[in-house]
N, C-alpha and C positions, 0 to 999 in steps of 0.2 A: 504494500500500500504506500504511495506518494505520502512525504510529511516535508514540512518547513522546511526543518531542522534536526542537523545528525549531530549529535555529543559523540565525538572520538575519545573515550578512557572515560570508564564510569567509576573513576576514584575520587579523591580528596576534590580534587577541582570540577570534574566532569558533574556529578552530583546535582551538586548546588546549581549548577549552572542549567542545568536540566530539567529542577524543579522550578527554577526561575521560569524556563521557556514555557512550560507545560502552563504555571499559574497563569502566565500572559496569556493563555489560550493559543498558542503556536503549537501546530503538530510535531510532536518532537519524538523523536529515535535515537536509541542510545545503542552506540557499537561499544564493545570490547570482544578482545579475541580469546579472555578466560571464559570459556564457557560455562564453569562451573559457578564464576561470581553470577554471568547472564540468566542462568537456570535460578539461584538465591535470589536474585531481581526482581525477574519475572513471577515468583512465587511470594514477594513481598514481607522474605526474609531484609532484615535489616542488614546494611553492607558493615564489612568489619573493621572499616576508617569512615572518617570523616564524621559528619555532625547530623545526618538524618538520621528517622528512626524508620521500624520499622511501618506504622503507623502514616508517617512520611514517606513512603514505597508506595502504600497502599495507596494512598490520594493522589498519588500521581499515576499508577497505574489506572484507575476511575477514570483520570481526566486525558489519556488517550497514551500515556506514555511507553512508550515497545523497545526493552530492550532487544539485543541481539547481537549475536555473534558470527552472524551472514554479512560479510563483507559486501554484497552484491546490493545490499540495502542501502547502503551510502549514494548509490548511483541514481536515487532517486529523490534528492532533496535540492535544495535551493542553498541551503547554508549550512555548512559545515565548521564546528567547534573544534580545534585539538586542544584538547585537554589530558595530556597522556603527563606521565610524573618524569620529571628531570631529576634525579637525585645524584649524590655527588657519586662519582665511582672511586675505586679504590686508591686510584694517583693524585686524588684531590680533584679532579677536575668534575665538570659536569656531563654526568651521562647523558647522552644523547641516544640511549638505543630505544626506547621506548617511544619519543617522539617522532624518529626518524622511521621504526617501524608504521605509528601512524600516518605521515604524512606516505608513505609508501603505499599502505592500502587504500588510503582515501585517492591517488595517483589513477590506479587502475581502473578507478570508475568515477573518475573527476568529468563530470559535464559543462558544457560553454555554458555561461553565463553565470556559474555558480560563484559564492563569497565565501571564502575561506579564511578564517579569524583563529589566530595564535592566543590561547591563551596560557600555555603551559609556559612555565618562568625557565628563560633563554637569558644568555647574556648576548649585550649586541651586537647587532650583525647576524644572529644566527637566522632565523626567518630571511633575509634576503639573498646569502650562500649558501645556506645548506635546505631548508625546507622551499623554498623558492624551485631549487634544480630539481629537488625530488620529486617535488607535484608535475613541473615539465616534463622531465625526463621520464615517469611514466604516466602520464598521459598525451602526452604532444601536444597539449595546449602553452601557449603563454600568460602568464602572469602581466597582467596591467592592459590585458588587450583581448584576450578569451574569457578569463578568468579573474576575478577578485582576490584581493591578496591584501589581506591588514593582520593586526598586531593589537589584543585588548588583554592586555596586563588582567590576572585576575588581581580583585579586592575585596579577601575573605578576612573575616573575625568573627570565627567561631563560636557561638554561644553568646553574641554579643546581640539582646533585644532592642536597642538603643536604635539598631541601623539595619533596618532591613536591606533585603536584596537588591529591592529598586529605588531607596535611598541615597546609595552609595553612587556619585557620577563616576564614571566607566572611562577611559582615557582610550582612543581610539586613532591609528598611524597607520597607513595603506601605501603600499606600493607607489602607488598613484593618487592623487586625489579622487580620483574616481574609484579609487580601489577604499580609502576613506570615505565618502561618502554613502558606497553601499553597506560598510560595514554599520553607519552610525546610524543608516535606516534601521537593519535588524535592533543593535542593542536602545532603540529608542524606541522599541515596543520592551524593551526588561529595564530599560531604569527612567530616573526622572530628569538626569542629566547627562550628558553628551559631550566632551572634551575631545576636538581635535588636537592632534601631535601632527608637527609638522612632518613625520613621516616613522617606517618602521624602527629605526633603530633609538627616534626619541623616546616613543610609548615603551620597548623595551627596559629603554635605560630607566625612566621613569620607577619602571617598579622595582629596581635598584635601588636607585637613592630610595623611596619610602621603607624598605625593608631594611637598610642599613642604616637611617636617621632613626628607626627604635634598635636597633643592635647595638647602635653607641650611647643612644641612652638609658637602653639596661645596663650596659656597662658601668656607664658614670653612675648611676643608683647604686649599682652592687660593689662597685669600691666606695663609697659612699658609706654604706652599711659596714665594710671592713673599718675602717676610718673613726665612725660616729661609736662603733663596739670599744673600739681600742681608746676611745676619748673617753667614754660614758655616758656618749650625748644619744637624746634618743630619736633617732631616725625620724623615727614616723612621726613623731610632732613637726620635726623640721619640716619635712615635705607638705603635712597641713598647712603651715606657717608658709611656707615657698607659694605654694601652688594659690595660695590669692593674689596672687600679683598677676594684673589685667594682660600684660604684656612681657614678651621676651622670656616667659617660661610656659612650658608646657609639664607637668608632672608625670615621672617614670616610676616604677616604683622596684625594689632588688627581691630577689628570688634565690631557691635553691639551683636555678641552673635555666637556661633559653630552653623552650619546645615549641612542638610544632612543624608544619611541612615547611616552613619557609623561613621563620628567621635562624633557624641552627643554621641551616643549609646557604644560603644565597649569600650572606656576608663571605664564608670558608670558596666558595667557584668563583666570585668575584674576587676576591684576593689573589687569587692561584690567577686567575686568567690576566689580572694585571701584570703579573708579576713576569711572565710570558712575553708580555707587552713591551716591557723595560719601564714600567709607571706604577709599581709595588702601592695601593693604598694603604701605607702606616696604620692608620688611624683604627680602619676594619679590622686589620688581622689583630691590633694589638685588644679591641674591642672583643675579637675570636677569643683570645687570649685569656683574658679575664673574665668572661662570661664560662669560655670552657672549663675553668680552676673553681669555680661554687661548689659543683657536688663535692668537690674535696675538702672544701674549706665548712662546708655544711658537717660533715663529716668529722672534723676536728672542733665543732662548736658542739658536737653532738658528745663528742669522747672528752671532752675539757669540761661540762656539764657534770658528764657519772663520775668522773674524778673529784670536783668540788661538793659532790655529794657520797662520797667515799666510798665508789664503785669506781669498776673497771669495764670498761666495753669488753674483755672478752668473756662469756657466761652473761652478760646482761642478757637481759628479758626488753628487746626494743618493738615499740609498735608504730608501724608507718602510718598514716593518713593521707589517702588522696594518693594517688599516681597512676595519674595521667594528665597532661599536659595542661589542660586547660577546667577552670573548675564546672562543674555539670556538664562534662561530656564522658563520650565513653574512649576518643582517642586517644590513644597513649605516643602518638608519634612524638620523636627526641625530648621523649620526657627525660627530665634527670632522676627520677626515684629508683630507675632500675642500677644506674653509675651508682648512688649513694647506698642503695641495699648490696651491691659488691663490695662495694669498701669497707661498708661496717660487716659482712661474713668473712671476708677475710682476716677482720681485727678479731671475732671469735663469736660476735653477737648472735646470738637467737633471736630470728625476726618474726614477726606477725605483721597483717596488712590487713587495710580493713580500706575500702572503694564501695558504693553502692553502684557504681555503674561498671566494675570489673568483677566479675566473679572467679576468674582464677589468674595467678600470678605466678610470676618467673622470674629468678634473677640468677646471675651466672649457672646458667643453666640447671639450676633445685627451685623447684615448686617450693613458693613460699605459704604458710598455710596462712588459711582467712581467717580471721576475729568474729566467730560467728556470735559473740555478745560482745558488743564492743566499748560498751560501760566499763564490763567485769575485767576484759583483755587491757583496757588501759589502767583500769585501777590496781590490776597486777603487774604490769609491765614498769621497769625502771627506768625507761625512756619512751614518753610519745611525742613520736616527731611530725608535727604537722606541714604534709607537702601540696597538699591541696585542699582550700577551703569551700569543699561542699555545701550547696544549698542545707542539704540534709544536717547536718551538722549542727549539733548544739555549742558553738564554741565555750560556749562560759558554762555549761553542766561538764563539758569535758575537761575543761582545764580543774574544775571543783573537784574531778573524779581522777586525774591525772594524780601519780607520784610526784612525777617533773614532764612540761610540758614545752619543748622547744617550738617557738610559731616563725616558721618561716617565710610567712605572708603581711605578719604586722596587721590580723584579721581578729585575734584574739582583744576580748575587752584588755583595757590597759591596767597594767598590775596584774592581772593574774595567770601570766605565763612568760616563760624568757622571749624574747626575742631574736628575730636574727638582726 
């Protein structure tokens, strides 16, 4: 059956972008070539990333949504999404075999007059060398004269109610102006705002700098937080205090470590590809740097705690809270609680974890067991280490019911737990 709209990779990014098309009322079709996720999809299993639920499958299936893993499907749409995952590969750099596979299948049954829009996170130039030739080269169409050809950065914040989907304006950069153009018709039926880039490698770079303008300032928070511990000054009023001032500040706030699909990742392939370059960004990698060093420094705030309370991390009774990345979701992408339950097993501790959106957990590859009363499991454990502040959560019964309670979000009432 003909549709609008093909979603290439029904992951972290593909997703959202898919519920978006479907609520606008756009025929939408969703490729991936896991069959087995397509077969979970299409049964209105909930996917195992990203931020819908199953519930969320459901009403988009209702409202016409098809996935599939028939490439031959792609051949009959009007506009095509890649949205396939860039993650970094093993040499630092950014993988490209996923998107390249996409743009590959979408190739073979690429039709004139179609718009094809990049949304999976490239650094620049890659849409117009590398997915540019692919799409030509196997279809024999050209870019900017058969076919449309732009660049629409995704702009995700997961679990964030504040900014819905067609909230957020959408930054859009084509081949051509004409290749701009048709793209900003489609995403002007999914958001309320339209941002031309003067072309593809601006919209690229674009979602660069916003992903590395919060990577350095979690940075400067969480040395911030090293700083304000070793002073005795207390952080989180400061930032209170900071964050009223009308201008020239924006409020970050420090963490036991970066997660998520995109700021661990995009600062570390930007780095590496500058550096390629001969134009190294300092600034990034040393932001890499510091953000990367939390789960360790969590980890010795965590062991400098049972010692001033005259334990030892190894034989302690530690209980984790919260890990996965973002609070009330079920993704765990570059969470740091898996780094930090490595570190405290290897110093000798006996962990517990307690998630109400995870149900089973894993860290250096041993099943860690769940807190199945998680009152009682804190109120015996000698450390609870708070990594994510769940809706669910009572902070202030738990810190009452805690032995000793480390909060590493500055979400506990004040006074009745440490702080990071």
């Amino acid at each position: 059956m003909p549709a609008d709209l093909a979603v290439v990779g029904l992951g972290h990014l593909g997703l959202p972008a898919a519920q978006a098309a479907t609520a606008a009322g756009i025929s939408t079709i969703g490729y991936d070539a896991d069959e087995r996720a397509v077969t979970d999809l299409a049964t209105g299993r909930q996917p195992p990333c990203g931020t819908l639920t199953a519930a969320d499958i459901r009403r988009m299936l209702a409202t016409g949504f098809a996935p599939t893993a028939d490439p031959a499907a792609l051949g009959r749409v009007r506009t095509a999404l890649l949205c396939a995952p860039t993650p970094l590969g093993a040499d630092g750099a950014l993988d490209l075999t996923a998107v390249r596979a996409a743009a590959t299948t979408l190739a073979a049954h690429l039709r004139p007059r179609t718009t094809v829009v990049v949304e999976s996170a490239v650094y620049p130039g890659t849409t117009e060398t590398e997915i540019r030739t692919l799409l030509e080269r196997g279809s024999g169409l050209r870019a900017g004269h058969d076919f449309h050809l732009a660049v629409c950065p995704a702009r995700l914040d997961p679990g964030n109610r504040a900014f819905r989907h067609g909230a957020v304006p959408r930054v859009i950069g084509g081949y051509t102006p004409a290749c701009t153009e048709a793209a900003a018709a489609v995403y002007g039926r999914l958001t309320d705002k339209v941002v031309r880039a003067r072309g593809l490698r601006e919209a690229e770079t674009t979602h660069l700098l916003e992903v590395n303008y919060r990577h350095l300032n979690i940075a400067l928070a969480n040395e911030m937080a090293i700083l304000c511990h070793d002073l005795d000054v207390d952080l989180w009023d400061v930032i209170r205090c900071a964050e009223t001032k009308p201008f020239g500040f924006a409020p970050f706030r420090p963490g036991p470590g970066v997660g998520g699909h995109a700021a661990p990742v995009d600062p570390n392939y930007l780095a590496y590809r500058n550096r390629t370059l001969g134009h190294p960004l300092r600034l990034v990698e040393l932001a890499r740097e510091v953000n990367d060093r939390m789960p360790r420094y969590i980890t010795q705030r965590a062991t400098t705690l049972l010692n001033e309370h005259g334990k030892s991390a190894r034989g302690a009774r530690i209980l984790l809270l919260g890990v996965t990345y973002k609070p009330d979701l079920a993704d765990q992408a570059g969470s740091p609680a898996r780094e930090i339950a490595t570190r405290l097993l290897d110093l000798g501790a006996q962990l517990s974890y307690h998630d109400p959106h995870v149900p089973q957990w894993h860290a250096a590859g041993r099943p860690i067991p769940r807190a199945d009363s998680l009152y009682d499991t804190a109120g015996a454990a000698d450390l609870t280490l708070l990594l994510q502040p769940h809706r669910t959560y009572d902070l202030a019964g738990l810190a009452a019911k805690a032995q000793l309670l480390l909060d590493t979000r500055g979400t506990t009432p004040t006074g009745t737990a440490y702080r990071l």
